[in-house]
C-alpha positions as CSV (number, residue, x, y, z in Angstrom):
1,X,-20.1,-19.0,24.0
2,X,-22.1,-17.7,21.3
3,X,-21.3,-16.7,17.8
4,X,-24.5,-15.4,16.6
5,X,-24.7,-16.4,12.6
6,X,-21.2,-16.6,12.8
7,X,-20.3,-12.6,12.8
8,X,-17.0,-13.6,15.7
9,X,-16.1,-15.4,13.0
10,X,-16.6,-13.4,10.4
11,X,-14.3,-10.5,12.0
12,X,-11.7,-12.7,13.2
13,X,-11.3,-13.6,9.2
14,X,-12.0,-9.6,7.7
15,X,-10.7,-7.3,11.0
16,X,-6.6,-7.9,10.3
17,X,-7.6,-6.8,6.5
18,X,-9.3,-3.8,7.3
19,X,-6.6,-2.5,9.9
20,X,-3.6,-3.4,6.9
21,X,-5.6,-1.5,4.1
22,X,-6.6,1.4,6.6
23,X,-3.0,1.4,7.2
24,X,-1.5,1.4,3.6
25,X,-3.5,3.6,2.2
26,X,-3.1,6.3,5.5
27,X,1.1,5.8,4.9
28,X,1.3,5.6,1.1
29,X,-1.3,7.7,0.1
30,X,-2.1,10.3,3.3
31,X,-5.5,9.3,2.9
32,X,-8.0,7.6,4.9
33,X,-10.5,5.2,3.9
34,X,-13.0,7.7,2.3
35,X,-10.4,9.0,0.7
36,X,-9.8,11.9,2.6
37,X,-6.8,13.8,4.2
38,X,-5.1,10.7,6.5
39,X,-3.8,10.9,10.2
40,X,0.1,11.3,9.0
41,X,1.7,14.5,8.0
42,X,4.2,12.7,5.4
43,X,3.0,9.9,3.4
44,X,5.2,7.7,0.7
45,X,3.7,9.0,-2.1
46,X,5.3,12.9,-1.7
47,X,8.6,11.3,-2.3
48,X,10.7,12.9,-5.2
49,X,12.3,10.1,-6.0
50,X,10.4,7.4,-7.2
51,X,10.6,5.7,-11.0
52,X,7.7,3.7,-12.5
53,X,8.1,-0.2,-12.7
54,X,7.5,-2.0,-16.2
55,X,9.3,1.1,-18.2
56,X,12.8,-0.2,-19.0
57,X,12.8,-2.7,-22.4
58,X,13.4,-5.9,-22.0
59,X,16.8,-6.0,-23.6
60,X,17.9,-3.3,-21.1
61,X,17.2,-5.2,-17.8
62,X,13.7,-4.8,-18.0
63,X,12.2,-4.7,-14.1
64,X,15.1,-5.1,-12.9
65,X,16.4,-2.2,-14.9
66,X,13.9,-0.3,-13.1
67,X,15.1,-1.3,-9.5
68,X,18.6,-0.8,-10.5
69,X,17.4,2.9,-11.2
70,X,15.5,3.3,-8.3
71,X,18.6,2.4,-6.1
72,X,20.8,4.6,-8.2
73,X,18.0,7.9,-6.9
């Protein structure tokens, strides 16, 4: 079997990759790779409810304060 300069090997490694970041960015975002309109209608990011990580101090929970919003939506 052949493996010319190693390429089977090479897309065995970099293939699964490609397919997961094709995938997150097409059901987060609604884009594709170019960064243009993606193959799903609805995507993650047109959620209304959403709060930004890293926000709450410290003293107040801190990330977790954040969760404990985010479940609270």
């Amino acid at each position: 079997q052949s493996n010319a300069a190693g390429l089977w090997t090479q897309l065995q490694r970099d293939l699964p990759t490609a397919f997961a970041r094709a995938f997150d960015m097409a059901t987060i975002h609604g884009k594709n790779m170019a960064g243009s309109t993606g193959p799903f209608q609805d995507d993650l990011a047109m959620t209304s409810k959403s709060v930004a990580l890293g926000t709450t101090a410290q003293n107040m929970g801190g990330i977790w304060g954040d969760f404990v919003e985010g479940l609270d939506q």
